[in-house]
C-alpha positions in Angstrom: 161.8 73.7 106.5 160.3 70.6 106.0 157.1 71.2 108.3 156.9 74.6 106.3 157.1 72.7 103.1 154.3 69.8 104.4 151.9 73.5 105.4 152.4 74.5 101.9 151.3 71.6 100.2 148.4 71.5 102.4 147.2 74.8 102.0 147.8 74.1 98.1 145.5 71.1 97.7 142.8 72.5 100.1 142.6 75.3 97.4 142.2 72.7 94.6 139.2 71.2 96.5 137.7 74.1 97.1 138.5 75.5 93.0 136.4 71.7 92.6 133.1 72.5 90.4 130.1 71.4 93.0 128.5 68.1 90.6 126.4 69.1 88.4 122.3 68.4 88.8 120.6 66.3 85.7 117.9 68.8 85.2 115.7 69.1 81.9 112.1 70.5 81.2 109.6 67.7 81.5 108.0 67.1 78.0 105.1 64.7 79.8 101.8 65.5 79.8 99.2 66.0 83.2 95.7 65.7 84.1 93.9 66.3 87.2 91.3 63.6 87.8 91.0 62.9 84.6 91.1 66.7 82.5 94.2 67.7 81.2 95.6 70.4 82.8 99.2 72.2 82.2 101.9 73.1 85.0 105.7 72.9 83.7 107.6 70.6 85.2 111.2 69.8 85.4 112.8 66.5 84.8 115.5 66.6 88.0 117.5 63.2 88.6 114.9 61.2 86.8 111.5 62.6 89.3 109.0 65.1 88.0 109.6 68.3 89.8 106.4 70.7 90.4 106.6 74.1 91.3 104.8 74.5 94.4 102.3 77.1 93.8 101.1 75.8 90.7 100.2 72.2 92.0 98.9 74.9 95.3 96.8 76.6 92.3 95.6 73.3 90.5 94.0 71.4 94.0 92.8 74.7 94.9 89.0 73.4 94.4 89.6 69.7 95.3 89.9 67.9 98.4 93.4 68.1 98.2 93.8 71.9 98.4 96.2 73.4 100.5 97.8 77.2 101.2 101.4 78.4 100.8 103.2 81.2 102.7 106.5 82.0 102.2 108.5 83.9 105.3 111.5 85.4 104.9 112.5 86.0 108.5 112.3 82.5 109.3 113.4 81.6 105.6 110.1 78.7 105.7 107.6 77.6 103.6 104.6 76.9 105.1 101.5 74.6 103.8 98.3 74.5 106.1 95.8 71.3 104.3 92.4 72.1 103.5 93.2 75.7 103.8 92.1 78.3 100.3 95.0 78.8 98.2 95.6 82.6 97.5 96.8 83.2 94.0 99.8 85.5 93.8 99.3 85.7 89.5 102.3 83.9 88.5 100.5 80.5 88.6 101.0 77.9 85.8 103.2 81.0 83.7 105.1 79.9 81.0 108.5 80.7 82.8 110.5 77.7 83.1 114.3 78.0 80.7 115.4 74.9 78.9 119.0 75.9 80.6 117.8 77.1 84.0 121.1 79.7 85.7 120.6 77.9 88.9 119.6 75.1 90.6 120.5 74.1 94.3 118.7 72.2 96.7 116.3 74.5 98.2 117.5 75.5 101.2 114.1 76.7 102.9 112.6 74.8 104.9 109.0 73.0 104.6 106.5 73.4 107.6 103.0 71.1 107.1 100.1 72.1 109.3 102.6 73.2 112.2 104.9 70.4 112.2 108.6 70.4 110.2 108.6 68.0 107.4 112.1 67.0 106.7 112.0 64.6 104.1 111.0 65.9 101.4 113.4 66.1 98.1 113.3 69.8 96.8 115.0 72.0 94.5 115.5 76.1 94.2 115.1 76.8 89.9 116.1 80.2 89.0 114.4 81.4 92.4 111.2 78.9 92.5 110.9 76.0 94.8 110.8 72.7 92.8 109.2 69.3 94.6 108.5 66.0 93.8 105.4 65.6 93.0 104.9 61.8 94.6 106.7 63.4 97.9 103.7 66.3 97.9 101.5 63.5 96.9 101.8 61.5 100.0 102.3 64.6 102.4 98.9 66.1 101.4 96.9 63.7 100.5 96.6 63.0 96.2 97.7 60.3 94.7 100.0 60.4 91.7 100.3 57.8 89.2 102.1 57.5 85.4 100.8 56.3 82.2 103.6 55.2 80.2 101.9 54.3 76.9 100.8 57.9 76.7 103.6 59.3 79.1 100.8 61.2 81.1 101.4 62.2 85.1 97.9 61.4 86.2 96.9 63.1 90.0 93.7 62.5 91.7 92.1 63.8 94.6 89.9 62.8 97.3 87.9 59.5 96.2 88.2 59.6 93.2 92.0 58.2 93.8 90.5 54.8 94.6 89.9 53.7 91.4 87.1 51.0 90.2 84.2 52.3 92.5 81.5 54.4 91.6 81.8 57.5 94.0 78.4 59.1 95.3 77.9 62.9 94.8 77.7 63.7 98.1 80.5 62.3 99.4 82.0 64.2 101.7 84.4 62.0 104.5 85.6 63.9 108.1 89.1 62.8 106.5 89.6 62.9 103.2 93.4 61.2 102.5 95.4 59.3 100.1 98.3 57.4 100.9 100.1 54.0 100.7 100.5 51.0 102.5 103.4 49.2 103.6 103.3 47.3 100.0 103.1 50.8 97.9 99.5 49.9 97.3 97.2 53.3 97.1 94.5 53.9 99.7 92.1 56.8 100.1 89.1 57.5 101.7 86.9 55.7 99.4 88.0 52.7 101.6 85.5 53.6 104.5 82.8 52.9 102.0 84.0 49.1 102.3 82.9 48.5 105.8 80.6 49.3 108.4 83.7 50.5 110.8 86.8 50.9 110.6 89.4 51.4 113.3 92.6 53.8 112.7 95.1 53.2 115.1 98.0 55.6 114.8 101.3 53.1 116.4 105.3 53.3 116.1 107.9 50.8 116.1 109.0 52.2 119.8 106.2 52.7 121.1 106.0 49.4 124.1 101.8 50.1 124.3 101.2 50.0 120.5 103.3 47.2 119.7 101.6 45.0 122.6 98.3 45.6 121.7 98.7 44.7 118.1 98.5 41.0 118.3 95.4 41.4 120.0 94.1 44.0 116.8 94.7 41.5 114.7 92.6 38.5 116.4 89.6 41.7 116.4 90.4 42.0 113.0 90.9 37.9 111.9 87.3 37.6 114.0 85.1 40.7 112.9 86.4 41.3 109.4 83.5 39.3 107.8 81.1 41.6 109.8 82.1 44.8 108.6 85.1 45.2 110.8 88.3 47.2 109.0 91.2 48.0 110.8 94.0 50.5 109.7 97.3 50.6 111.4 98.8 54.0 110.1 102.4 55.3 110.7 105.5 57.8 110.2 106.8 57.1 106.8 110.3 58.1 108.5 110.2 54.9 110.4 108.7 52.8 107.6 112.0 49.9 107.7 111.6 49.5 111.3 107.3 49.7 111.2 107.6 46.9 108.4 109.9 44.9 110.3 107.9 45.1 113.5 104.8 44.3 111.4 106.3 40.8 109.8 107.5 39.7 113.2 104.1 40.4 114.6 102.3 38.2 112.1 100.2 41.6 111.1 97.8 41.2 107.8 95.7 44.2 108.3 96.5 47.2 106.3 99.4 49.5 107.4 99.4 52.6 106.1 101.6 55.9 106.2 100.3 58.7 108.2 99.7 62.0 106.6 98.4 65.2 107.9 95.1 64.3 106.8 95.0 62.6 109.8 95.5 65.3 112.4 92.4 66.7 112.8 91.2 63.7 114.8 94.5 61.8 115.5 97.3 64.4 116.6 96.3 64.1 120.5 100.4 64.2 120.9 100.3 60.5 122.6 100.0 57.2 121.2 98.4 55.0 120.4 95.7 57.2 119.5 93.0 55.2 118.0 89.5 56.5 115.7 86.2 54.8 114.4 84.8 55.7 111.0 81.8 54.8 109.8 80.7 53.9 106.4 80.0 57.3 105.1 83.0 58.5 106.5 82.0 60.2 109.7 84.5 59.7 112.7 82.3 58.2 115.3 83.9 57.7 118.0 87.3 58.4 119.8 89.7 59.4 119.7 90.7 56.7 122.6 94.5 58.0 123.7 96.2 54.5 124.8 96.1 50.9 124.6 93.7 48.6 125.5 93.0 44.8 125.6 91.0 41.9 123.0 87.7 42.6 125.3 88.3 46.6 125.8 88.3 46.6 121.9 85.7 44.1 121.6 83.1 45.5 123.2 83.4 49.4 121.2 83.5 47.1 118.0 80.4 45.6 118.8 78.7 48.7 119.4 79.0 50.0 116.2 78.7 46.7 114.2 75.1 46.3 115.9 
């Protein structure tokens, strides 16, 4: 009697859970203006647990004639989105529509899931409104290259694209890098492509935390670096944001001072070899030049491919 009692009560109280309202999302429309290298531009956004949340397409439709551009395709069967950088966006007409409800029926998080340029991209915070998906703009910022920043006097999201990101230098018409990327570094400082304008090379050396061969050659990156930097020499270690604790911590015990960035897909055209290290050289008008060289190598292997290109 007793054990049937104990089942009872059981059965009881899972019911009450599961009667249990799921917690409610903070979600409001965003009354903050946006401009897109410097123009204003409207997309609605929604205020979601204090981030500004774009709908996809719209920020898809906005970059669609910068350097930032990408496609989205949506597949049911495999319930993905998928994003291919650099690719034409094809409008579906719904673009930048006034559609967004002050009291939106539902909101979940959005349980498709993202694909970038053939690879699964797990981190990113998303949200399904009333049947769109919803992202954080600074997550799609870093992801695919544009650089989001806020003005707070005039409560303005401000996005830029391509060099014009890197703000305080004049850009030239025609420039047009092999990668054209905006990103952080390990400090949250914002770097784009403008940077190859600032020396005669520069190394990109895609490394990881657990990686043995990247880790023991870095002590000998940074003497190239300490030893060339005056002549031109820039060196950019670049890894997974996923790992960024563990990248930092290796960095610090390492002694490191030369810029560490986090890897976007901006990078894969020359860099996704599937090893690493993998390491390029960029000139100053933002041509890769050389590499990319799969695999470590030592102070004088370095040394003399650096000196071939600072001649």
């Amino acid at each position: 009697m007793k054990k049937r009692a104990f089942l009872l009560l059981l059965v009881f109280c899972l019911a009450l859970l599961l009667a249990l309202p799921a917690a409610a999302v903070s979600i409001q429309i965003s009354n903050q203006s946006v401009t897109l290298n410097g123009k204003p531009v409207y997309a609605q956004a929604y205020n979601i647990e204090g981030s500004n949340y774009f709908r996809l397409r719209d920020i898809a439709y906005l970059l669609s004639d910068t350097a930032a551009r990408f496609s989205v395709e949506y597949s049911e069967k495999y319930n993905t989105v998928s994003i291919v950088t650099g690719a034409d966006y094809s409008p579906i007409g719904t673009e930048l529509d006034v559609y967004g409800s002050k009291n939106p029926r539902s909101v979940v998080a959005s349980p498709q899931s993202l694909i970038i340029d053939g690879q699964r991209v797990n981190w990113l915070s998303a949200y399904n409104v009333d049947g769109s998906n919803y992202y954080r703009l600074r997550d799609l910022g870093e992801e695919l290259g544009f650089a989001v920043d806020y003005d707070q006097e005039s409560r303005t999201v401000l996005i830029t694209t391509g060099p014009e990101a890197q703000q305080g230098q004049p850009v030239p018409k025609d420039w047009a890098p092999d990668i054209s990327f905006s990103t952080k570094d390990s400090e949250g400082n914002e770097w784009t492509d403008a940077c190859f304008r600032d020396a005669k090379i520069t190394m990109i050396n895609l490394w990881a935390y657990w990686c043995g061969p990247c880790t023991g050659e870095m002590p000998d990156l940074q003497r190239l670096y300490e030893d060339y930097k005056d002549e031109g020499l820039q060196i950019l270690g670049i890894s997974d944001k996923e790992y960024e604790e563990e990248n930092n911590y290796v960095v610090e015990q390492l002694g490191i001072t030369y810029p560490c960035l986090r890897y976007t897909y901006a990078f894969d055209s020359y860099m996704n070899t599937g090893y690493i290290p993998t390491t390029i050289f960029v000139d100053s008008g933002g041509r890769v030049v050389d590499g990319p060289y799969i695999g470590s190598n030592s102070y004088d292997g370095w040394e003399e491919i650096i000196l071939s290109h600072l001649s």
